[in-house]
NUVEX-970746 format. One record per residue (C-alpha): residue number from 1; residue in one letter; y, z, x. Coordinates in Angstrom, 3 decimals, padded with zeros to 6 digits, always signed. Layout:
BEGIN
<NUM, "a", <Y, Z, X>>;
...
END
This chain:
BEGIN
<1, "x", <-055.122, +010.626, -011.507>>;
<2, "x", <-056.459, +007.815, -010.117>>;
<3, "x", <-056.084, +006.943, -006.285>>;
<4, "x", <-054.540, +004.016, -007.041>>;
<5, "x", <-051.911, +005.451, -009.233>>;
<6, "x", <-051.570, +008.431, -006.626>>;
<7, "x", <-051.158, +005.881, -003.443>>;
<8, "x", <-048.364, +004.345, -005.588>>;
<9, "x", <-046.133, +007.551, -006.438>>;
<10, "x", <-046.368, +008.689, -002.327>>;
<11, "x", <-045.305, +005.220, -001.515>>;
<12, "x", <-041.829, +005.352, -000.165>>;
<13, "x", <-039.129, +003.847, -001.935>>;
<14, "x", <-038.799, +000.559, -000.622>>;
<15, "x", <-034.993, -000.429, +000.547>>;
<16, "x", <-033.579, -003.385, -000.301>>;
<17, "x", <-030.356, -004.791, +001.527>>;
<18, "x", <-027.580, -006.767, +000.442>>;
<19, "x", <-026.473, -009.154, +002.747>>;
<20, "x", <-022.214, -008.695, +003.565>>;
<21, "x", <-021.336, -012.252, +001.938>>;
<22, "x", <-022.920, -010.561, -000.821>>;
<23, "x", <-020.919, -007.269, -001.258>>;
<24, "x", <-017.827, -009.339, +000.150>>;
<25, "x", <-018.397, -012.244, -003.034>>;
<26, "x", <-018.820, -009.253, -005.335>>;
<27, "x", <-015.717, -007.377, -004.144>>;
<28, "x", <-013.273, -010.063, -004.238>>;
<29, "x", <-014.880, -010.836, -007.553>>;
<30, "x", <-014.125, -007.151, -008.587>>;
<31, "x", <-010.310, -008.000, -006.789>>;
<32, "x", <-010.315, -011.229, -009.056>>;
<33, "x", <-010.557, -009.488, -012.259>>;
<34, "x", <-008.699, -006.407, -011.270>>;
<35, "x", <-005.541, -008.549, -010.677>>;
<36, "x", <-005.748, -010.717, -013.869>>;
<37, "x", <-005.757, -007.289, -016.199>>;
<38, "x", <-002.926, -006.381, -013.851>>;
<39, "x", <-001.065, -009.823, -014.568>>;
<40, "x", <-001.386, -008.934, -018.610>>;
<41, "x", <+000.044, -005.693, -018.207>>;
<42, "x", <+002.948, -006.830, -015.913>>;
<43, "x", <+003.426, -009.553, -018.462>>;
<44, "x", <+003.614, -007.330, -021.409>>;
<45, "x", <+005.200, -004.466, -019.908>>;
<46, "x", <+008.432, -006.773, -018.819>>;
<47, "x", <+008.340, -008.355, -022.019>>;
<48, "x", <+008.921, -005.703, -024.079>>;
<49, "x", <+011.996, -003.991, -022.175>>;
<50, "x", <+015.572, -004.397, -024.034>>;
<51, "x", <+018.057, -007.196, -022.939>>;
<52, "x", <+017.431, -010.350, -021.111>>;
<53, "x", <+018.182, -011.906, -017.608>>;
<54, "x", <+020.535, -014.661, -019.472>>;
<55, "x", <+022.905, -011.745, -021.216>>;
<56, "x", <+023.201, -010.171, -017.818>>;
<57, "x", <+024.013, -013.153, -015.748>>;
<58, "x", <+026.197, -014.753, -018.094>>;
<59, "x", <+028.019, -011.353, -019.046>>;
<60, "x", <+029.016, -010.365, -022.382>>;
<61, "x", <+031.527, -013.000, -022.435>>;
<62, "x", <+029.092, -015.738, -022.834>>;
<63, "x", <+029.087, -018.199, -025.368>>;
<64, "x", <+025.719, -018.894, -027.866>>;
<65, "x", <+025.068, -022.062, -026.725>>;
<66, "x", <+025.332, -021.605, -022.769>>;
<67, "x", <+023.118, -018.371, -023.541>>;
<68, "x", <+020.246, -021.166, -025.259>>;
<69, "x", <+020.891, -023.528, -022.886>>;
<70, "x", <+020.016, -020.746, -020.158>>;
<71, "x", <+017.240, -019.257, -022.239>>;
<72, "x", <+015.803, -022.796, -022.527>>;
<73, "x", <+015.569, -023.232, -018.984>>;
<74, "x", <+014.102, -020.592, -018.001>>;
<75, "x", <+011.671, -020.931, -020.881>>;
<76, "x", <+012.278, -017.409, -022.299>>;
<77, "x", <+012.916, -018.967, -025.742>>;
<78, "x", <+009.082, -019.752, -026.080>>;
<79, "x", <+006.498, -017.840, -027.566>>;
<80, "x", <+005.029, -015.103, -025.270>>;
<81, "x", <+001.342, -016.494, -025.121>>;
<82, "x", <+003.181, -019.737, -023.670>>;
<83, "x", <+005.427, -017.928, -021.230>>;
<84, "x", <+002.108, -016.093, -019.791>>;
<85, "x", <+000.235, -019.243, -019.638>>;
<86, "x", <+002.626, -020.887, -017.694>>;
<87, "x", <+003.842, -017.820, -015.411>>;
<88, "x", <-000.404, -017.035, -014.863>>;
<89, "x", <-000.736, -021.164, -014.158>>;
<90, "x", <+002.365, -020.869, -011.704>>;
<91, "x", <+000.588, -018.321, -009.954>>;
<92, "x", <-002.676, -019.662, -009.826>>;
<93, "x", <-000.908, -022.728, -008.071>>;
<94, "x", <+001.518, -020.719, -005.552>>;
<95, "x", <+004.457, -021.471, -007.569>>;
<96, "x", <+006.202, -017.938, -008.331>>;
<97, "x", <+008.954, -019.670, -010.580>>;
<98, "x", <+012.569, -019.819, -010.528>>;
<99, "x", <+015.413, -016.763, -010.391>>;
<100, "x", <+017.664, -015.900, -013.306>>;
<101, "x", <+020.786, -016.501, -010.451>>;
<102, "x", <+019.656, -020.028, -010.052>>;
<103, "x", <+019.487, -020.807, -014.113>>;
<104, "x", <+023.046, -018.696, -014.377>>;
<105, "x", <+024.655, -021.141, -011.058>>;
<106, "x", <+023.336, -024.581, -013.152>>;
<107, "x", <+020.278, -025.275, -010.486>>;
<108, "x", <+017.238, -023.566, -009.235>>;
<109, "x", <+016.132, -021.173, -006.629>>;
<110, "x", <+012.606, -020.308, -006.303>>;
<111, "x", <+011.631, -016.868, -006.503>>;
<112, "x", <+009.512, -017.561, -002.767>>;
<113, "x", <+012.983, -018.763, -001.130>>;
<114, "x", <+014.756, -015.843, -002.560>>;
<115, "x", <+012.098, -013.001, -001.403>>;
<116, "x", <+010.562, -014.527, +001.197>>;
<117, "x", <+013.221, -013.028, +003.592>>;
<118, "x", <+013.081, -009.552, +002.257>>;
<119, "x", <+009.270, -009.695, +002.182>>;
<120, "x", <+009.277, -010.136, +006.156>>;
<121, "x", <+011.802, -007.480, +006.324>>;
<122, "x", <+009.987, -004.660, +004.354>>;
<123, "x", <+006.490, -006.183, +006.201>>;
<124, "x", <+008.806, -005.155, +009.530>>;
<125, "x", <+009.201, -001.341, +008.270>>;
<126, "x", <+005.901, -001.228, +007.283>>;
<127, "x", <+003.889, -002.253, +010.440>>;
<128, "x", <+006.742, -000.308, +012.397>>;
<129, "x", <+005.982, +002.468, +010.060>>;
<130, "x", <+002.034, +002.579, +009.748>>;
<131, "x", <+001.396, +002.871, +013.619>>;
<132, "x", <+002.835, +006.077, +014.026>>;
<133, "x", <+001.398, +006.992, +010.703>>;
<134, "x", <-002.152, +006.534, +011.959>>;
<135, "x", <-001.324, +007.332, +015.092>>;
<136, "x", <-000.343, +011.361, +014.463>>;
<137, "x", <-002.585, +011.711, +011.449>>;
<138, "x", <-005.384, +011.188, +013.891>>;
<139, "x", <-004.132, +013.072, +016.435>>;
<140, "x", <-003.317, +016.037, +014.496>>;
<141, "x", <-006.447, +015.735, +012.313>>;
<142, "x", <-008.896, +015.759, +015.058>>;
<143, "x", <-006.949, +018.366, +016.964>>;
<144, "x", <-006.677, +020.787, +013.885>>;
<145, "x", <-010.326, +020.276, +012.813>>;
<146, "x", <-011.414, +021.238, +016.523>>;
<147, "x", <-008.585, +024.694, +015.954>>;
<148, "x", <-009.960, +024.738, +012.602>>;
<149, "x", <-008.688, +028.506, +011.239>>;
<150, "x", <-006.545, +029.251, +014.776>>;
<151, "x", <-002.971, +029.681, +014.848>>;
<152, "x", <-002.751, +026.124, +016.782>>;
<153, "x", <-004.191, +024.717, +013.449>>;
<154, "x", <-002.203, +026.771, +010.646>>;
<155, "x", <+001.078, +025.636, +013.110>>;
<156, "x", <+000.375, +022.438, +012.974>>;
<157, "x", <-000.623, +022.306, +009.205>>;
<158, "x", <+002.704, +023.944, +008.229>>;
<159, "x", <+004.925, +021.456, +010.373>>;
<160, "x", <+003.407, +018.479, +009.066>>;
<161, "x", <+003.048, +019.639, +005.421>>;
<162, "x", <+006.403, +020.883, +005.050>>;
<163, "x", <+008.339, +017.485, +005.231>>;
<164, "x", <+005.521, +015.999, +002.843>>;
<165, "x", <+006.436, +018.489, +000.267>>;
<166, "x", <+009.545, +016.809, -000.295>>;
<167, "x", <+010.542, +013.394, -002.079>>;
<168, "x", <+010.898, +010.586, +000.289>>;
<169, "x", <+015.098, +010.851, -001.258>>;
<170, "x", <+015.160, +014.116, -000.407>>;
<171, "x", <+013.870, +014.161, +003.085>>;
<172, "x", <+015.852, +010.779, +003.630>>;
<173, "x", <+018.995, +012.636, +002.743>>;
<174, "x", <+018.363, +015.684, +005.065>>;
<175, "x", <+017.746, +013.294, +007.701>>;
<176, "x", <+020.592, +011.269, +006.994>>;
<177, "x", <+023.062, +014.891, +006.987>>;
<178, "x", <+021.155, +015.679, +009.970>>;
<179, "x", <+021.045, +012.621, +012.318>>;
<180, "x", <+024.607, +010.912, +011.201>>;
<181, "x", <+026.674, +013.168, +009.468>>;
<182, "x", <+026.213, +016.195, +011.887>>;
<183, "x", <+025.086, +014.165, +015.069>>;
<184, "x", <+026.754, +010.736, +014.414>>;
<185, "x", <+023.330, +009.948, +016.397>>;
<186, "x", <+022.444, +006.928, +013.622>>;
<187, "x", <+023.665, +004.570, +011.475>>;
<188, "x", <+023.586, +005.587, +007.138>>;
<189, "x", <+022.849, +002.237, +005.831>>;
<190, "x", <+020.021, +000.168, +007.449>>;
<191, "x", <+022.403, -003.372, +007.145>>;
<192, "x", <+020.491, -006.323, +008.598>>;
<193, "x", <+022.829, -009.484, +008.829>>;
<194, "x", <+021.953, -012.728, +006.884>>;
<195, "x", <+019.678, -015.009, +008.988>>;
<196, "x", <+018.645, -012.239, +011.555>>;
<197, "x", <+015.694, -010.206, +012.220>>;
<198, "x", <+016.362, -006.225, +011.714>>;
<199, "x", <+014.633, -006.600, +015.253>>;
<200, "x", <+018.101, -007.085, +016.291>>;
<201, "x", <+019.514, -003.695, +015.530>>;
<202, "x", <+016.426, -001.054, +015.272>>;
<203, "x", <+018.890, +001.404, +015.412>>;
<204, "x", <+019.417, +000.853, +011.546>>;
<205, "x", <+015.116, +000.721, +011.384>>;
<206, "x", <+015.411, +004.656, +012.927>>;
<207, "x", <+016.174, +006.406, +009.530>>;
<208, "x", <+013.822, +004.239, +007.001>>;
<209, "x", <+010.356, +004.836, +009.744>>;
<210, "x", <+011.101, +008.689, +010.562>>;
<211, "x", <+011.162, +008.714, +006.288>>;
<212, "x", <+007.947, +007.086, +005.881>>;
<213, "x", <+006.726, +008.959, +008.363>>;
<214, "x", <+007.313, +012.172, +007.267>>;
<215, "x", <+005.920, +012.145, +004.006>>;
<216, "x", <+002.743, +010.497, +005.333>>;
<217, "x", <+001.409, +011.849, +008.302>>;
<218, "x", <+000.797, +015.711, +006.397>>;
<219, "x", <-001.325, +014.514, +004.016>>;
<220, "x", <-003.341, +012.114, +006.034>>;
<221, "x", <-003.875, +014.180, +008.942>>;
<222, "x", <-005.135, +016.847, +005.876>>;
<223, "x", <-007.755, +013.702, +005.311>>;
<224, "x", <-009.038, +013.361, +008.452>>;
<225, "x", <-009.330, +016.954, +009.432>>;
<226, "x", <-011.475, +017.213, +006.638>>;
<227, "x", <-013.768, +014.301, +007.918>>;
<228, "x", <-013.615, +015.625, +011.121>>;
<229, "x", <-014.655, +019.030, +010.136>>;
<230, "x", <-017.669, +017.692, +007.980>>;
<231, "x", <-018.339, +015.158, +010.937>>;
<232, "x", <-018.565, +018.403, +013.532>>;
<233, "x", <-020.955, +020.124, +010.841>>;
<234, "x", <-023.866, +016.475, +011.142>>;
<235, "x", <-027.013, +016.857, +012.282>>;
<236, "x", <-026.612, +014.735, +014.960>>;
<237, "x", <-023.471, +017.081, +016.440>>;
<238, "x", <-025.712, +020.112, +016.213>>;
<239, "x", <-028.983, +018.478, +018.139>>;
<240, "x", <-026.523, +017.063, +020.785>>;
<241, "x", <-025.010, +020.885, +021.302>>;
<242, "x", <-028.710, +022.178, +021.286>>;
<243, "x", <-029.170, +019.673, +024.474>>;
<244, "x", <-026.932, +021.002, +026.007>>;
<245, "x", <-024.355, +018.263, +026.369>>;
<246, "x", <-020.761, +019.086, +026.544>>;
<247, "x", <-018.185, +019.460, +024.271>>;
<248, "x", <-016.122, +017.055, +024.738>>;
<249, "x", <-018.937, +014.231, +025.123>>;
<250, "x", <-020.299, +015.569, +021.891>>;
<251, "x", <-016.846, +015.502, +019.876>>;
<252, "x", <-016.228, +011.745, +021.375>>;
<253, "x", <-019.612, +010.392, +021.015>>;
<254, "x", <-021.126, +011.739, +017.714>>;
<255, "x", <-018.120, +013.744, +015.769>>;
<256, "x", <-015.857, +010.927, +016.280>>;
<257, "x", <-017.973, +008.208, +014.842>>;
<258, "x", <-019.299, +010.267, +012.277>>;
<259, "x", <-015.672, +010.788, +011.366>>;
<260, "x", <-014.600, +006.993, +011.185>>;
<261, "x", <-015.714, +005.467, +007.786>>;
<262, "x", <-013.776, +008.248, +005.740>>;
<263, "x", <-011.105, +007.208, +008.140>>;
<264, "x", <-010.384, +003.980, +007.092>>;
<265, "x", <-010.174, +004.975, +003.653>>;
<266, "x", <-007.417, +006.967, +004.997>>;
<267, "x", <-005.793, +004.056, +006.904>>;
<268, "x", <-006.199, +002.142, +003.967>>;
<269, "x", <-004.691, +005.013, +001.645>>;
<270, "x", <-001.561, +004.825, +004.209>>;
<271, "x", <-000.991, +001.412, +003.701>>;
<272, "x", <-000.943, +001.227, -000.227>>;
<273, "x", <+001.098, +004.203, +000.388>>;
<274, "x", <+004.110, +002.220, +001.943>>;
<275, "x", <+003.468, -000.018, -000.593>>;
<276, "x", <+005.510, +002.745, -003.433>>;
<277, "x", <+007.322, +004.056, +000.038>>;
<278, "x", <+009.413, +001.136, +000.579>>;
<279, "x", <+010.461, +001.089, -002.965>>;
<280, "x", <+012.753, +004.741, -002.556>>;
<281, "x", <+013.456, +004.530, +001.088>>;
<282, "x", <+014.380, +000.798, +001.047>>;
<283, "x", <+017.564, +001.824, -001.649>>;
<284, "x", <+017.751, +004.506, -000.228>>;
<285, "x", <+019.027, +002.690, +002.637>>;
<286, "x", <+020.420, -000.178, +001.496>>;
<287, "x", <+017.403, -001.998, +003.346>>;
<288, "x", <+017.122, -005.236, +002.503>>;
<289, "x", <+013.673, -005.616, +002.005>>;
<290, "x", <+011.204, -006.246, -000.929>>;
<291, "x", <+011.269, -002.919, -002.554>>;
<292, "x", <+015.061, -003.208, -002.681>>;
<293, "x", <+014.985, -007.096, -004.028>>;
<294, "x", <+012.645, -005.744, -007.086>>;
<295, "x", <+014.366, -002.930, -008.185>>;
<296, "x", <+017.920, -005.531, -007.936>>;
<297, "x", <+015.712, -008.147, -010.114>>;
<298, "x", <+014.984, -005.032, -012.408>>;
<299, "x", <+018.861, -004.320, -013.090>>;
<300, "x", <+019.595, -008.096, -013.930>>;
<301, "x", <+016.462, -008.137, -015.987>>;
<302, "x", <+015.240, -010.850, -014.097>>;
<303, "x", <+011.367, -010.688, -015.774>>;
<304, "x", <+009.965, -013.311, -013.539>>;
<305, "x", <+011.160, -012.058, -010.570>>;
<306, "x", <+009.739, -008.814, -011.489>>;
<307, "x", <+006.564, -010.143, -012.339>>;
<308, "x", <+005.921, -011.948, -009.554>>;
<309, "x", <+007.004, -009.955, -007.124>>;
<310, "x", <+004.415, -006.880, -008.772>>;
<311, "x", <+001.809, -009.108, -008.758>>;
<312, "x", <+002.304, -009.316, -005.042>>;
<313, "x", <+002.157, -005.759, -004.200>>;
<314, "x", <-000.749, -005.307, -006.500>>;
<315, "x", <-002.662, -008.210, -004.591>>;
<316, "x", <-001.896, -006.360, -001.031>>;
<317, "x", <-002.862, -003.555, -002.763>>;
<318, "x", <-006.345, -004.981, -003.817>>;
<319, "x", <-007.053, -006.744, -000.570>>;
<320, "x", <-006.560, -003.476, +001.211>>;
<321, "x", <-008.790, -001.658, -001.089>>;
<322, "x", <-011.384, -004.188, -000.285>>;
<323, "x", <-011.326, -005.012, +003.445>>;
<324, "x", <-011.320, -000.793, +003.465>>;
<325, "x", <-014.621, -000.939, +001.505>>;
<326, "x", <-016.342, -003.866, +003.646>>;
<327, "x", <-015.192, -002.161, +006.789>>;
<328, "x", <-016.911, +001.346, +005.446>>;
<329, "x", <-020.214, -000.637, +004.893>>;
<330, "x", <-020.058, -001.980, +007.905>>;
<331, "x", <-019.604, +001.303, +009.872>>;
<332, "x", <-022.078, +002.832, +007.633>>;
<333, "x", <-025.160, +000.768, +007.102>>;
<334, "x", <-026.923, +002.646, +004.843>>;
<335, "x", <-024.865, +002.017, +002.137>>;
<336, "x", <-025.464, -001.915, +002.172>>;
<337, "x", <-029.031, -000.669, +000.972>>;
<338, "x", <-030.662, +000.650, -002.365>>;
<339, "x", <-033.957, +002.256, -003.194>>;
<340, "x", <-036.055, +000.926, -005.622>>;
<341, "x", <-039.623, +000.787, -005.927>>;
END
């Protein structure tokens, strides 16, 4: 072997970085074409299920020409490649369509008027929601990884895992026998008048949050114990115990941030989460919010409701997944770099 060839193979692997407008570009990139496969699906999927929204709105009673006229307007009576091309163009522009209810009344009513109301209503819920979420999963993650195997930890484990075992219907019902039908302590139905914020009454918000909450906060705090417990097992923890510093200053300043990029793929986890979580606990309710407004547009068959309306959650859904990941490679630099020689 020649020296050259052997100075060469000891070399260490160079590292090459990526700049952040890089991995941003190629993650909304990623985003881009994750959301027009989704669009296809959600386009297909609606397509193909029985009945239509101008035999529901119209009711059976209907005659054949006001259900063609209807058909016609909402463009339903083209081929399917059309209807996508237009819907997908719509989009594309910020126009979400029309509603079925607007065709059926002889005018229009844009599917942004109709859910734009219910959208800041579930958005509401959800913020109210997600900062106790984070909040206890934290809390209880950290202080179960530092009790890891003592009774404080197995105690804590159980309470918290024991409402997350259940459906969110199931442990919206016990709390709803519990808290109004035994106490008379909360309203049943989370009613938010026409034109107001459910700011107004958070009474009604009580039921809904303590749901989302308690299907969320076992399985997260779960997450972050086990970051926390892999965080207190670094390198960096044991050399700082080794110098002697304290406990305390050692969990703060070294477990802690050790423990923060799996984290926010928790926080991030707890967000899509609501996402499915509003959907039950919303009709649950009776909330009106945008969980409740799909599963309505389902009934009436209302396809482009449905579809744009999905393709809203699934775009939340994506942005979340990639501010999580940009956040992560911030926190972590190391994995903004690859070897190569």
């Amino acid at each position: 072997m020649s020296a050259a060839t052997a100075a060469v193979e000891t070399t260490p692997a160079k590292k090459i970085g990526y700049p952040p407008a890089r991995l941003a570009g190629r993650r909304v990139l990623e985003g881009i074409i994750t959301l027009f496969a989704l669009s296809l699906l959600v386009f297909l999927a609606t397509a193909v299920l029985p009945g239509d929204a101008a035999s529901s709105m119209l009711g059976k009673q209907a005659t054949g020409p006001a259900l063609k006229t209807m058909r016609h307007a909402m463009g339903s009576d083209q081929p399917l490649i059309s209807q996508y091309g237009h819907w997908l163009s719509g989009l594309l522009h910020g126009d979400l369509g029309n509603t079925a209810a607007g065709y059926a009344a002889g005018g229009q009513v844009s599917v942004w008027s109709q859910i734009s109301g219910k959208l800041s209503h579930s958005l509401i819920i959800a913020g109210m929601a997600f900062v106790p979420i984070v909040v206890l999963s934290v809390l209880v993650g950290v202080y179960t990884a530092l009790k890891a195997g003592r009774w404080q930890d197995q105690l804590l484990t159980t309470v918290t895992l024991v409402p997350a075992a259940l459906p969110e219907f199931v442990l919206g019902t016990v709390l709803l026998a519990v808290l109004f039908t035994w106490l008379d302590f909360l309203p049943p139905v989370s009613f938010v008048v026409p034109g107001t914020s459910p700011l107004s009454n958070p009474a009604t918000l009580v039921l809904p949050i303590l749901t989302l909450v308690g299907v969320t906060v076992g399985p997260a705090a779960r997450m972050i114990r086990a970051g926390m417990l892999e965080a207190l097992e670094a390198d960096t923890v044991t050399v700082a115990r080794l110098n002697g510093l304290r406990e305390d200053r050692v969990v703060r300043r070294y477990a802690l941030r050790n423990a923060l990029a799996p984290s926010i793929q928790v926080f991030a986890l707890i967000a899509q989460y609501l996402i499915g979580g509003l959907l039950i606990v919303e009709n649950l309710f009776g909330y009106p919010g945008i969980g409740k407004e799909l599963v309505d547009a389902v009934t009436i068959h209302d396809n482009l409701e449905v579809q744009s309306v999905t393709m809203l959650l699934a775009a939340f859904y994506v942005a979340v997944t990639i501010v999580a990941d940009l956040l992560v490679m911030i926190v972590v630099p190391k994995l903004r770099t690859g070897a190569s020689r």
